[in-house]
N, C-alpha and C positions, 0 to 999 in steps of 0.2 A: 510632402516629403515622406520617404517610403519610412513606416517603423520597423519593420522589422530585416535586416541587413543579413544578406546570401554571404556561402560563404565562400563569394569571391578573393577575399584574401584572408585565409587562415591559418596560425602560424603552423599548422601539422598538417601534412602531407597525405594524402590518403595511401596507404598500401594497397599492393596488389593480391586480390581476393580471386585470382582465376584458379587458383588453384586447390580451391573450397568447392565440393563439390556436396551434393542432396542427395540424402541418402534414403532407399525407401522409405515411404509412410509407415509406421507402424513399428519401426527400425527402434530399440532400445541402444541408448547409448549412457554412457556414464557421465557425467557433469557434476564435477568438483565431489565426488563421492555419493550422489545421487542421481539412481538409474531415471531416466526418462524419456515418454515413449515421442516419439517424429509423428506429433498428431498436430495438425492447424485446420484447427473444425473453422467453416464460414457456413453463415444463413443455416443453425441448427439452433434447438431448444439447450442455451447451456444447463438445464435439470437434467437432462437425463445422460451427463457427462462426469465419468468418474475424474474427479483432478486429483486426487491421491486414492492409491489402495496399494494392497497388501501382495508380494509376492509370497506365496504360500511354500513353497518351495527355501525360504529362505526366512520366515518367520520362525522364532521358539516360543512360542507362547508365555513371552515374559508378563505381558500387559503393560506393558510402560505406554502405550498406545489410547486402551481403553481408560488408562487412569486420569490424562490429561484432554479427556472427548468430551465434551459440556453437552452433547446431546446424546451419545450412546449411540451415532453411527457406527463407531467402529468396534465390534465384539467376536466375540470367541464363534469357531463357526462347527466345532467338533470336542474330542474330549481330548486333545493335543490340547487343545487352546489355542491353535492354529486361528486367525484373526483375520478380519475382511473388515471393511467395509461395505456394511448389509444394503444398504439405502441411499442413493446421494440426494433422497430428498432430505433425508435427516442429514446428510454432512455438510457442516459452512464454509469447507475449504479450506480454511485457516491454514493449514498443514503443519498443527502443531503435536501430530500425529508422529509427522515424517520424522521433524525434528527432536523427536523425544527416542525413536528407535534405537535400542544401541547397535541392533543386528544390522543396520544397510536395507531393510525391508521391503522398507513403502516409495515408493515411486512416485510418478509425477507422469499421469497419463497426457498432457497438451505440451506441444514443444514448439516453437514458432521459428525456431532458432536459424532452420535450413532454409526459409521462407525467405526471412530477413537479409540470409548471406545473397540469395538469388538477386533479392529490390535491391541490395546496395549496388549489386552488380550491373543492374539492369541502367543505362543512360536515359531512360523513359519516362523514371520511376524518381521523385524527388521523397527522399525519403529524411521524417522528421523524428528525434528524438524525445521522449519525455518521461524522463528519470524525477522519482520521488525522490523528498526530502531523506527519508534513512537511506537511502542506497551508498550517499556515498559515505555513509556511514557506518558500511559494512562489507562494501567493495573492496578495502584496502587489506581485509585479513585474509582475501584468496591470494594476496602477493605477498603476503609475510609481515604484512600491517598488526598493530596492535589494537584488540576488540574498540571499536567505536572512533578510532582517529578518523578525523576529516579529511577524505581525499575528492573534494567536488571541482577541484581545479583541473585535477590527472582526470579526473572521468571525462570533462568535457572536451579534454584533448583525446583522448583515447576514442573519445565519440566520434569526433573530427578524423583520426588516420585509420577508423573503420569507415568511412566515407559517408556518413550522416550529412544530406544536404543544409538541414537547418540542427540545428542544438538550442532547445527550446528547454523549456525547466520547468516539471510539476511545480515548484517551489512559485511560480508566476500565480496559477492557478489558486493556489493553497490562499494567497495575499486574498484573492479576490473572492474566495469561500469566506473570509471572514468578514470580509465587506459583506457580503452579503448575508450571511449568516446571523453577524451580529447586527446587522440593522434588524433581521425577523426576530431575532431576540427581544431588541429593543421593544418592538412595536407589538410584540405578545405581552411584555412588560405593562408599559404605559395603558393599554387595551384591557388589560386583563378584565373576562367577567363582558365586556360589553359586545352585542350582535355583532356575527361574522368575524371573531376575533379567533384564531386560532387557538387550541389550551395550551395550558402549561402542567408541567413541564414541558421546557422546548428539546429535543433528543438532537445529540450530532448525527447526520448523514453520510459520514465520512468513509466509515469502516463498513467494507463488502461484506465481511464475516458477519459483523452487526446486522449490517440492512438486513441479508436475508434469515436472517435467527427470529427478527422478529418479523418480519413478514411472514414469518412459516410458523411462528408459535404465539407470536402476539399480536395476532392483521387487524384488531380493534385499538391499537395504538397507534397505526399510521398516523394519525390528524397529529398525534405529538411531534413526528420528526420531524425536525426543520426539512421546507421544501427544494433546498440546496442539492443540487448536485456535488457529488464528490470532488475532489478539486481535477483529478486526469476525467472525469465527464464533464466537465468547465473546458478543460486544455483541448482534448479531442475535437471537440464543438469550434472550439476558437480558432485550431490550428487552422481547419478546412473552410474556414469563413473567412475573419478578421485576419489572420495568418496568409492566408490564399491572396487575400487581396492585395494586400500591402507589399506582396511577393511576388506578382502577377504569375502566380502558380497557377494552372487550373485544379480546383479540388482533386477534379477527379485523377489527375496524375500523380496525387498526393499520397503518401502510405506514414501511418504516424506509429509509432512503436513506442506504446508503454512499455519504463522501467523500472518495476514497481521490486520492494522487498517481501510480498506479500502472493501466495498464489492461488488464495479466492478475486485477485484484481483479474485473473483470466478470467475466471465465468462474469465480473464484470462487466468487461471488453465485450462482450459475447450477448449482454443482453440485448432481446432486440428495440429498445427503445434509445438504444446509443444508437439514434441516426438521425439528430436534429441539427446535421448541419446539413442533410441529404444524401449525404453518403455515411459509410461505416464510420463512426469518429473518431475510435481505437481499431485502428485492422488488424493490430499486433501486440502485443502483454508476454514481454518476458521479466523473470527474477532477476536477484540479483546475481545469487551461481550464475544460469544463463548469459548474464552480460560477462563476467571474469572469464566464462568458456570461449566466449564470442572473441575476446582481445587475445587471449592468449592463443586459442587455434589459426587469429591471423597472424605471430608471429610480433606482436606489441610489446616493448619494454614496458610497463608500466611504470614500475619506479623510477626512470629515466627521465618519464615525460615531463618539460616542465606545465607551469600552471596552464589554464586558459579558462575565458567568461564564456557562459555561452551566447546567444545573439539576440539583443534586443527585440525587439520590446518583450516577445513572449518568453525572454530567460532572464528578464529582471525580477526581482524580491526582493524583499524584510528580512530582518530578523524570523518576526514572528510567523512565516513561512517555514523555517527550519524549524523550530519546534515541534510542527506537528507531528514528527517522527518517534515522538514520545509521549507516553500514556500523561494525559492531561494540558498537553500541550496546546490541542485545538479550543481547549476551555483555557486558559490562560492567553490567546491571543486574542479569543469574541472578548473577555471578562478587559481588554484594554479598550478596546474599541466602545463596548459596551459603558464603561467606567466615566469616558471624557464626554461621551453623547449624552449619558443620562445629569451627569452631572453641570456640564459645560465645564470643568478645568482642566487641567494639563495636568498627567498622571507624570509627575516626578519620575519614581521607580517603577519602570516598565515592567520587572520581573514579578511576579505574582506566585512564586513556585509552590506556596502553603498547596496545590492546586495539582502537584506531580505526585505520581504513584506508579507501582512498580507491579502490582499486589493489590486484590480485595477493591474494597470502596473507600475512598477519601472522601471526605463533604469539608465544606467551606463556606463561612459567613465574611459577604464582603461587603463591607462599609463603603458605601457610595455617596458621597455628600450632596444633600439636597435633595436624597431620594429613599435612602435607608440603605436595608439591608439584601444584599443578591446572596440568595442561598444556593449554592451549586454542590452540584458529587460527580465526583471521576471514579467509573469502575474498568477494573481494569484484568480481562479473560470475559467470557459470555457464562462461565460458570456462576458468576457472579452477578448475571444481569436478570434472572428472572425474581430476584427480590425486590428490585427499582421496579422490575415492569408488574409487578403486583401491586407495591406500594402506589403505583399509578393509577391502576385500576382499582384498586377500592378507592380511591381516593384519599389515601392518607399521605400521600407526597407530601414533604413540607420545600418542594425543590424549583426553583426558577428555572435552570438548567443543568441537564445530564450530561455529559459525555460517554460513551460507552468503546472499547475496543478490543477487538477479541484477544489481540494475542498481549500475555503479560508485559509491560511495559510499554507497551505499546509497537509503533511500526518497525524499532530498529532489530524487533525482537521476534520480526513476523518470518511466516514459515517458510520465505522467500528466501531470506538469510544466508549465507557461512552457515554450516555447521560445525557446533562445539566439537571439537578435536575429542576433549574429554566422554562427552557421552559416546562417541562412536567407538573408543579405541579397545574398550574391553566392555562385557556385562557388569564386570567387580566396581570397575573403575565409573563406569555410567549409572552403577546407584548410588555411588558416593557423590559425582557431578550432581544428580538430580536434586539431591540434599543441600548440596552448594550453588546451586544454579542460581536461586533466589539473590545471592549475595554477589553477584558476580555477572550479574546481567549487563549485555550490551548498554552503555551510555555514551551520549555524542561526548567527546575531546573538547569539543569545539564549544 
């Protein structure tokens, strides 16, 4: 029996996209109030690709940019104060750059968007969906939603009348990161100290902004992070295999489009070790703007649409999938799994939240019966991480598990995002935002 179900019968119709045309490479267009250039790099080094910088021409040298840079890519480049990003080996993409500008500045040099209108168009071309958990948790404010409501039913229909052959769910993936995740957990736990046993602390793999901060500043802590792929490098891999098969798709007619909130997940897509299903396993990494761009240039009521699931088996999830769109979240779903295996009982109260944070570093002592105590800490920005990844390195962690994520609060709050209305609409008013930001931060509804 086939798992995963085409969508031979879906209740939304696909629109007619002939009238969507590609615009040159290199073409800047606007998207939800973020200029973006018509790049869709294949088979290049994503290092030496700017994913945000600075129009110079449109910068004032306020610094709201440099203040929120955790590594000092992005600085002043004259005595305007006029601002670049110097290095993209120092920048982690985050683009919480973009989002802190109150001028419209910073751009978004990859745009996949024209590529994607093409494959849908294309009859050749089976083209698959897979949206992270915050998207649709931030989807809804480009339609006049309010910050963090839940709109993942309108996405998956809105996926479906932009003509996505399958509607598959990061949220699938996310489930099976922690299966796998927290079993490494586990067994760095139970192990600890004996040959071939991985160290501890065990560090999440999740966040691109993460990976590469410390790959590039701390490559003597690799052996720490769990060996998990991110949960869309899990989906990608799956789509084009276990997805292919159960679909008798042939891979290669396959094209899968990450929907991520976040726009270091493009230089993800783009490594080249994403081809362990033998083909590219993300061909395509658009944000969340980009998707709102994508339904409304086809002419989609959004708020009309009614619900819809996406298609089995690779759009089923948990709870504990939806979480991880918030800082602490991916440590509060290993910390259940982890909790029932090390213990053997049935964790009553699934929520664990002592564990969520917004801001800075949280730690947590959790009582595990039959085994003691699991020490963990959620940080949350990379400004924040190179104290854990010191503490590590000298050895005075006193920590079982880290979680790290670059942008505050974590994914719903990534640089993929809606734009605050407030930080944009004036300079006055975007230093007052910046001051209230902290309190006011994207959180799921739901």
């Amino acid at each position: 029996m086939s798992g995963c179900t085409p969508k031979s019968s879906p209740k939304a119709v696909p629109v007619d996209l002939s009238s969507i045309h590609p615009e040159k490479e290199g073409t800047m267009k606007q998207i939800e109030g973020v200029m973006y250039q018509t790049n869709a790099p294949k088979g290049i080094d994503p290092d030496g690709i700017y994913f945000v910088q600075v129009d110079t021409t449109k910068c004032e040298g306020c610094g709201a940019c440099e203040e929120v840079c955790a590594t000092g890519a992005i600085q002043s480049i004259n005595d305007d104060y006029i601002h670049q990003v110097v290095d993209t080996a120092a920048c982690m993409n985050c683009g919480q750059c973009l989002v802190s500008c109150p001028y419209g500045a910073i751009y978004e040099g990859v745009s996949y968007v024209d590529e994607i209108f093409e494959k849908l168009k294309d009859p050749d071309t089976v083209v698959v969906s897979m949206p992270a958990p915050a998207v649709r948790y931030g989807l809804g404010e480009c339609f006049g939603g309010a910050p963090g409501a839940y709109v993942g039913q309108q996405m998956h229909a809105a996926l479906r009348k932009l003509g996505f052959d399958y509607i598959w769910d990061n949220e699938f993936a996310a489930d099976v990161t922690i299966m796998e995740e927290g079993t490494e957990l586990i067994n760095r736990v139970k192990n600890a100290g004996k040959k071939d046993t991985l160290p501890l602390p065990q560090f999440t793999s999740c966040c691109p902004g993460w990976m590469k901060f410390v790959e590039s500043y701390h490559p003597d802590l690799l052996p720490h992070i769990s060996t998990c792929k991110s949960p869309i490098g899990m989906l990608g891999a799956l789509a084009k295999t276990y997805g292919a098969h159960e679909t008798h798709t042939p891979a290669k007619k396959m094209y899968t489009v990450s929907i991520m909130p976040c726009i270091a997940k493009k230089y993800e897509g783009l490594r080249p070790e994403m081809a362990d299903s033998g083909y590219r396993d993300i061909d395509a990494t658009i944000n969340t703007r980009e998707l709102a761009y994508m339904i409304k240039k086809a002419g989609i009521d959004f708020n009309t649409l009614p619900g819809e699931d996406p298609d089995p088996v690779l759009g089923e999830s948990t709870g504990a999938a939806t979480i991880f769109g918030t800082s602490g979240g991916v440590m509060e779903a290993a910390l259940r799994l982890a909790y029932e295996a090390l213990s053997g009982k049935h964790l009553n109260n699934p929520d664990i939240k002592v564990v969520r944070t917004h801001e800075g570093i949280k730690t947590a002592d959790v009582k595990v019966p039959g085994f003691g105590t699991v020490k963990v800490a959620v940080c949350s920005g990379l400004a924040n991480a190179n104290k854990l990844c010191e503490e590590v390195r000298n050895g005075k962690s006193p920590y079982h598990f880290i979680e790290i994520m670059a942008c505050p609060g974590g994914c719903v709050n990534g640089g993929g995002q809606p734009l605050d209305p407030d930080v944009q609409a004036s300079l006055f008013t975007s230093m007052i935002a910046k001051v209230n930001r902290r309190y006011r931060a994207r959180k799921p509804m739901a």
